[in-house]
N, C-alpha and C positions, 0 to 999 in steps of 0.2 A: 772085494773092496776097490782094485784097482778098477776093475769094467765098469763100475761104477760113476767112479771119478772121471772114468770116459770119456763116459755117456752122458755124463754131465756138462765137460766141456764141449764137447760137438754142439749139446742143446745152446750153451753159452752162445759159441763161436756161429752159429745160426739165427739164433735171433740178434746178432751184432752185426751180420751181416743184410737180415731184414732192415734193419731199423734205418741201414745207411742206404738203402736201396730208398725205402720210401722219403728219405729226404730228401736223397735228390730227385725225385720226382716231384717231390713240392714245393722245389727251388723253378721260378718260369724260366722259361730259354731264354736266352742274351738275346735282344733282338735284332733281327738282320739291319746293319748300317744303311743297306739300300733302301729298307724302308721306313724309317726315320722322317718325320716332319717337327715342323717349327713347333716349341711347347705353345704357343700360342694360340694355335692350331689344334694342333691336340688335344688340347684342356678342353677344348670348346665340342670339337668331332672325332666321331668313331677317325679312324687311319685313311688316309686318302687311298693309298696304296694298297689294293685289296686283290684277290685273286683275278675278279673281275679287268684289272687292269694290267694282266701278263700278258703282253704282246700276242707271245704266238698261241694263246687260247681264243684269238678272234678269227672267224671264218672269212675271208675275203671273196665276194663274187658285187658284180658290177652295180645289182640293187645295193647291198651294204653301202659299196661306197658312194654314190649317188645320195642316197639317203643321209649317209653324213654331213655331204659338201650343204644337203638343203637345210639340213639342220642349222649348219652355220650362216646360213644364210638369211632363215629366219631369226635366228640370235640377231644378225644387226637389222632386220627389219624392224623388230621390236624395240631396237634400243635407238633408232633417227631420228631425230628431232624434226619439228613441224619445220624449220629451217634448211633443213635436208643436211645438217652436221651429223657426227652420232655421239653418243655418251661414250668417249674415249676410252677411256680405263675403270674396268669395272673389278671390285674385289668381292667375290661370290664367297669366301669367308667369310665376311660383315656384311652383305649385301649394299655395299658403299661404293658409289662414286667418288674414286678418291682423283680430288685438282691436280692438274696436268698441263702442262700449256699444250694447247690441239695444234698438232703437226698436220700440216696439207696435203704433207707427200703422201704419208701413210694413208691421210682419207681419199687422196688420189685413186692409190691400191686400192683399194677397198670399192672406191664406185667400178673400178677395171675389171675385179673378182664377180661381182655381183652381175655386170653384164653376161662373162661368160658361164654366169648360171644361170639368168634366162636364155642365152644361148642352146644350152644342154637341155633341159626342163620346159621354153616355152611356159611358165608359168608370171603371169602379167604383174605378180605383186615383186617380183625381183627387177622386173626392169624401171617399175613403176620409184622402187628406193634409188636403183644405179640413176635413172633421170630426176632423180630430188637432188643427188649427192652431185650430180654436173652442176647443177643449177649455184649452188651452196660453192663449188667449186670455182666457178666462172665471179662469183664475188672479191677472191683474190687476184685478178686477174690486172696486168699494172701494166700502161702505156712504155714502151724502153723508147731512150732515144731514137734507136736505128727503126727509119721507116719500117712498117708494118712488120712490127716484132711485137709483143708483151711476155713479157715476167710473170711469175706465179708467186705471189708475197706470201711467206709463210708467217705464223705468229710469233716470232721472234725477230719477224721484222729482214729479215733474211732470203736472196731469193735464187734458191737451189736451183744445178743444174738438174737432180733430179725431183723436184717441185713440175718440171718442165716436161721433163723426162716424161713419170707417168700421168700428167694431167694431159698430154698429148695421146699415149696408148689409150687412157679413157676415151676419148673423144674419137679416135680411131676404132675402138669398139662398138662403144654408139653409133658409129656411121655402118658396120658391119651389118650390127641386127636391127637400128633403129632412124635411119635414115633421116626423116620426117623430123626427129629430135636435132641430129645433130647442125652443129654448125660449122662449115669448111673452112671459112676465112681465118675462125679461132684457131685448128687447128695449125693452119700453116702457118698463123704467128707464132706460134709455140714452137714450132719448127723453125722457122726463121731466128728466134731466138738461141733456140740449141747452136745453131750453126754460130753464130757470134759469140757463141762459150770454146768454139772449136779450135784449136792452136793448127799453125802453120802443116807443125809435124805429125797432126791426129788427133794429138791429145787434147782435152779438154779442160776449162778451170771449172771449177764445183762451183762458183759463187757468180751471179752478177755483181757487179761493184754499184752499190745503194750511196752507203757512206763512205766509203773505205777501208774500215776496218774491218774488210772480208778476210780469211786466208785466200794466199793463195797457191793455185796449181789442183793438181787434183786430191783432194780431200778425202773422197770416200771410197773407197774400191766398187760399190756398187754402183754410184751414177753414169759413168760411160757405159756400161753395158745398158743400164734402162735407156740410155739418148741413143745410142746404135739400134736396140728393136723399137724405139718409136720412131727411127727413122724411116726405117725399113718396113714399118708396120704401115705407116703414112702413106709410102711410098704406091700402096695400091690402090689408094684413090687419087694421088698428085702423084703424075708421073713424071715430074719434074726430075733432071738427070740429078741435079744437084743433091738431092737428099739419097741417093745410093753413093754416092763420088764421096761424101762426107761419112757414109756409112764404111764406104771400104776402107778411106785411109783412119776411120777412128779406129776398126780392125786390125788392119797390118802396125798400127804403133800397139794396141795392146798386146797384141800376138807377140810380137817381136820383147818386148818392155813385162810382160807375163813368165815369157820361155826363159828369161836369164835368173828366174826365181824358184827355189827351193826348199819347201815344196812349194807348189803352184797354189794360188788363194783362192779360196773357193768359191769361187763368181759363178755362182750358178743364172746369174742376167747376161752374161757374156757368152755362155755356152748357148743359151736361147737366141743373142743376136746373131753370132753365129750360124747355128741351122736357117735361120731366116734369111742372113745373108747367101750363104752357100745355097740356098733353091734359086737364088737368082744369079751369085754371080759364083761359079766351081771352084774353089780351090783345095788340093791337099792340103796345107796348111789351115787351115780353118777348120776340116774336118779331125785331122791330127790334133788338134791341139785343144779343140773339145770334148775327143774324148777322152786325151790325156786330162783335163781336168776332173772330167767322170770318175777314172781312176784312181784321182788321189782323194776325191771324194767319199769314194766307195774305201780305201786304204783305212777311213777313222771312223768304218761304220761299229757302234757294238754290237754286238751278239750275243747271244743266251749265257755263252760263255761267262762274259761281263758280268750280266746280272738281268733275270730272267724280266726285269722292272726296265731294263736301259738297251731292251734286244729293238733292233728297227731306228735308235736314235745317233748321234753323231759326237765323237768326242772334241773337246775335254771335256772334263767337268759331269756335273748333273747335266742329265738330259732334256735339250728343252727342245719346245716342238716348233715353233717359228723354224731354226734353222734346219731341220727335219724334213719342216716341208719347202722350205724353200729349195736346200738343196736338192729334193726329189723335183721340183720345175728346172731345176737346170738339168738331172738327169734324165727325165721326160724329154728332152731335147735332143739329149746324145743316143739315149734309146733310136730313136727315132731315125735320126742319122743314120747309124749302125744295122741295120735292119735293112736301110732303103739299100744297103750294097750286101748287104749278108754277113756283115762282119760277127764275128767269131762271138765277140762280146756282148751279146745281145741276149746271150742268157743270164750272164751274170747281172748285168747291169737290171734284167728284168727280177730279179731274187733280191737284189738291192730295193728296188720300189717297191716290194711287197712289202718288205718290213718297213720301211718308211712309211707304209698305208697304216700298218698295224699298229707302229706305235704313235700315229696323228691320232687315230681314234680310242688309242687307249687312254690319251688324253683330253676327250672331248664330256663334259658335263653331259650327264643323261638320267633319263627316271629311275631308271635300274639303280644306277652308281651309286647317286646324289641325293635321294630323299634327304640326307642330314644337313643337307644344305639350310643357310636360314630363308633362303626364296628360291626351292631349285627349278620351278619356271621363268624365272628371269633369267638365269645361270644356262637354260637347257642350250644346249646346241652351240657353248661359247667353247673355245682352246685353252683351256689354263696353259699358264707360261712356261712349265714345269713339273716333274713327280712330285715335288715339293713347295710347288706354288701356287697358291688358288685365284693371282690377278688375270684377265684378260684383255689385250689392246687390240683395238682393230683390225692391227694388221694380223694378228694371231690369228684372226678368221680369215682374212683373205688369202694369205698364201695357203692355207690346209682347204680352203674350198677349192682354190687353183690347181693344185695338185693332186687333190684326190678324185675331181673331174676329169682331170689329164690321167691320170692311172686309169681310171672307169673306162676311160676312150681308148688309152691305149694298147692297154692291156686285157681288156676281157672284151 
């Protein structure tokens, strides 16, 4: 009677433990935070966030990245206006061009990026957009008081130091691969104008004064380093002294006005004017102090550790790839540096730009990814903003084409 009663509760005590075994298996798993998107989103597509998009599951070799930069490249070829603007901000969620006011600077960038992918490639329909995009650019183009200067009037009415800035690299680009296009005299007004933004002590103000109600002083972290490498960029077809003399002292005040900051901001356009400066005029400081900011760049890189979704991207926050790739153009610099003397760092810095490669194109619209898209031929070859964001802006393509050219070149 006892063995009975057992034998019966063992059978009990077993199928109570079945029954809680198979519930929890048909309870689904908590979902990973990291990959989580908007319900908006959601409701509509499968998960952005898919296997397909774990960093270090992409193979890097020089066709990949190549192939990528041209991918983006045909994203804004497709999307330029017979005016030679482009459709600014695209949301590949809705297939919507959503209203924006069009920024200059950025389509600046973008005609600059596009050059140096007929550069790479030699393929006629990229240079054929970068000279629609001058064309379209030189329409903002605004007399300044100071003899043979002009402005670069953005659509807010506004006219940025760096408006100036890269509408000059462009033009300086153009005169690299396309001669015959470009035009000299604009440049050096462009130039000439930077120089009138320049203070006594280096520094620069961000704004020409239109109305008055500019700020002022320097505004942006990023505009004195783009006016330093378009000076210096310039500088090789107008060997005029004055546009290195304005490069150095815009130099020696950042460096100096840089170094008393902790951490150092991540001006990855400064570390660029730098190397450009430094080939022409040597200094330790210049070379220290870019790759000191390499360092504190590479300091807030994530890694797998993070989350296998955020490995290659840059914190805070979600990871988004503009700054990703921009910072890997300022690392492509220090790279660069570092190497030309053998410095120690050149491995690191080079393990740092691979995952910056991988997580640009884990974020790049492709047929594979994207079929759920609702038009993923228009979408192909764009930068989404984010693991979590499906808008793309211009400039999202131009620094990930810039930079994944510069890895291709100098890295493999």
């Amino acid at each position: 009677m006892v063995k009975n009663l057992i034998s019966i509760m063992l059978v009990m005590i077993a199928l109570g433990v079945f029954t809680v075994v198979c519930w929890q298996l048909a309870i689904p798993a908590k979902p990973d935070e990291d990959l989580l998107i908007p319900n908006e989103i959601a409701n509509d597509f499968t998960p952005a966030v898919n296997q397909n998009r774990q960093p270090a599951r992409i193979l890097l070799d020089k066709a990949q990245l190549i192939a990528s930069a041209k991918a983006g490249g045909d994203y804004l070829v497709r999307l330029q206006k017979a005016d030679g603007s482009f459709h600014y901000y695209y949301d590949a969620a809705r297939d919507k061009f959503e209203t924006r006011t069009y920024n200059i600077v950025r389509h600046a960038g973008t005609a600059y990026s596009l050059f140096e992918l007929y550069a790479a490639t030699k393929e006629a329909r990229y240079l054929e957009a970068a000279n629609r995009a001058c064309r379209f650019l030189k329409t903002r183009f605004r007399p300044a008081q100071k003899k043979n200067a002009i402005y670069v009037l953005d659509f807010d009415n506004k006219a940025k130091l760096g408006a100036n800035a890269l509408a000059l690299l462009a033009l300086a680009e153009q005169m690299e691969v396309d001669a015959k296009s470009a035009n000299r005299e604009d440049a050096r007004k462009l130039a000439n104008m930077i120089l009138t933004l320049q203070n006594p002590d280096g520094s620069f103000e961000s704004y020409h004064s239109i109305k008055g109600d500019e700020p002022d002083g320097n505004v942006s972290l990023y505009y004195p380093g783009e006016a330093l490498l378009a000076l210096i960029r310039f500088y090789k077809f107008d060997d005029d002294k004055k546009w290195l003399e304005a490069a150095r002292r815009g130099a020696d005040y950042l460096q100096q006005a840089q170094s008393k900051t902790k951490p150092l901001p991540p001006d990855a356009w400064f570390i660029q004017a730098l190397e450009a400066l430094n080939k022409l005029l040597f200094n330790q400081k210049y070379f220290d102090h870019a790759l000191a900011i390499a360092d504190s760049l590479i300091a807030t890189q994530y890694s797998e550790e993070d989350s296998v979704y955020y490995a290659g991207a840059f914190s805070p926050g979600i990871p988004r790839v503009t700054p990703t790739a921009s910072r890997a153009e300022g690392l492509l610099a220090a790279y660069r540096m570092a190497e030309l003397v053998k410095d120690w760092r050149t491995t690191t810095i080079a393990l740092s730009l691979r995952a910056c490669a991988r997580f640009q194109i884990s974020q790049q619209f492709t047929a594979d990814t994207d079929a759920h898209l609702p038009n993923p031929q228009r979408a192909l070859g764009g930068f989404r903003e984010s693991i979590d964001d499906f808008h793309v802006r211009i400039d999202y393509v131009q620094h990930n084409i810039s930079a994944l050219l510069g890895i291709a070149e100098t890295l493999y």
